[in-house]
C-alpha positions as CSV (number, residue, x, y, z in Angstrom):
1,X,-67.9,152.0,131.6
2,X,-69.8,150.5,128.4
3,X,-70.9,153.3,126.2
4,X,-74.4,152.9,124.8
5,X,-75.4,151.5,121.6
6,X,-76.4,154.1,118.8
7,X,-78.4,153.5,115.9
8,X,-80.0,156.3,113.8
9,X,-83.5,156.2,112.4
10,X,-85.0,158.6,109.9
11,X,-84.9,161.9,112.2
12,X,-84.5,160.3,115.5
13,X,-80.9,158.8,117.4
14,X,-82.3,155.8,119.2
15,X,-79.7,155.1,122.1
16,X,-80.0,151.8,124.0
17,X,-78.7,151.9,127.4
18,X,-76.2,149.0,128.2
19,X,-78.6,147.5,131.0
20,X,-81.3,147.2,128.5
21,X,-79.5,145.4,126.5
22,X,-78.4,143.4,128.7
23,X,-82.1,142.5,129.6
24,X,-82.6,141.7,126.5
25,X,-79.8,139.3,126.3
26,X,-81.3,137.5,129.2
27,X,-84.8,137.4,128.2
28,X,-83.8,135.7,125.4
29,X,-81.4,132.8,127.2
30,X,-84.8,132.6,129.5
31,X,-86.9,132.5,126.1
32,X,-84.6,130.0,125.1
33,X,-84.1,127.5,127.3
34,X,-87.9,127.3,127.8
35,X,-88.0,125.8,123.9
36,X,-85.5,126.0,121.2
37,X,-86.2,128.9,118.7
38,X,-88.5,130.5,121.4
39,X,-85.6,133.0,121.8
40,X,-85.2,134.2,118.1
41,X,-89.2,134.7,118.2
42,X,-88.8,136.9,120.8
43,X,-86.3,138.8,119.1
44,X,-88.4,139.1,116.0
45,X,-90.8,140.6,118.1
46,X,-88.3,143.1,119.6
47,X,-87.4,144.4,116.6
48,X,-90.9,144.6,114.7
49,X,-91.7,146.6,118.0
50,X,-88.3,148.7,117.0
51,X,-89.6,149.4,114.3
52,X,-92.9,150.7,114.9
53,X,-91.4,152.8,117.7
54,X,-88.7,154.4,114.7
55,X,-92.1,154.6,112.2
56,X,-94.2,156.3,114.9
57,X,-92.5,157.4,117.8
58,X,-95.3,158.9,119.6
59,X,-97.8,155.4,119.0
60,X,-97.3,154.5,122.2
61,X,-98.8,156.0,125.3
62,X,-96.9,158.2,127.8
63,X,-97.1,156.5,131.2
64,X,-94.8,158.6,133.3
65,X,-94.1,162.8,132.4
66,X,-92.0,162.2,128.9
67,X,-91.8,158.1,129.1
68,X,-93.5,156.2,127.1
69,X,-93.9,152.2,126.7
70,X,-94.1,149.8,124.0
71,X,-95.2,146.0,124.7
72,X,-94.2,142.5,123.3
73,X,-97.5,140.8,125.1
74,X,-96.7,137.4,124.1
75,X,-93.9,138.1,125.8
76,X,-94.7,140.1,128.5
77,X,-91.5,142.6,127.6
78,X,-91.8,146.1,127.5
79,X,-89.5,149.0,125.7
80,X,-89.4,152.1,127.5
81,X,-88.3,155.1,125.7
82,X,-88.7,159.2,125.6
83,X,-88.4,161.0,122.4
84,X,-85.9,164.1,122.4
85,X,-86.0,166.7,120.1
């Protein structure tokens, strides 16, 4: 089995499950194939989101006991995530 990606920000170890990158893979061949570049946009977007979630982790509300979500609206994507201390 595929271990989890690890980066670590500031105080906080964001781990990205393998599935959820793998969703992110496809959204952007989806992204992609509807225009050229359209994919790289959306991973701009991703990761300016990233970022704002390793700036601020509690910015975005909690929508289910400890999980909260982030969205890319344009692209209709969303990052769920719980902090652990």
């Amino acid at each position: 089995m595929e271990q989890s990606s690890k980066e670590t920000w500031m105080n906080h170890e964001m781990i990205i499950d393998p599935l959820a990158q793998e969703d992110v893979e496809d959204a952007y061949r989806y992204f992609e194939d509807l225009r050229r570049g359209l994919g790289t946009e959306f991973l701009e977007a991703l990761s300016d989101l990233l970022d704002k979630i390793e700036a601020n982790p509690s910015l975005f509300q909690v929508v289910d006991k400890d999980i909260r979500r982030g969205l890319i609206r344009r692209f209709l994507f969303a990052i769920f995530y719980r902090i652990i201390d």
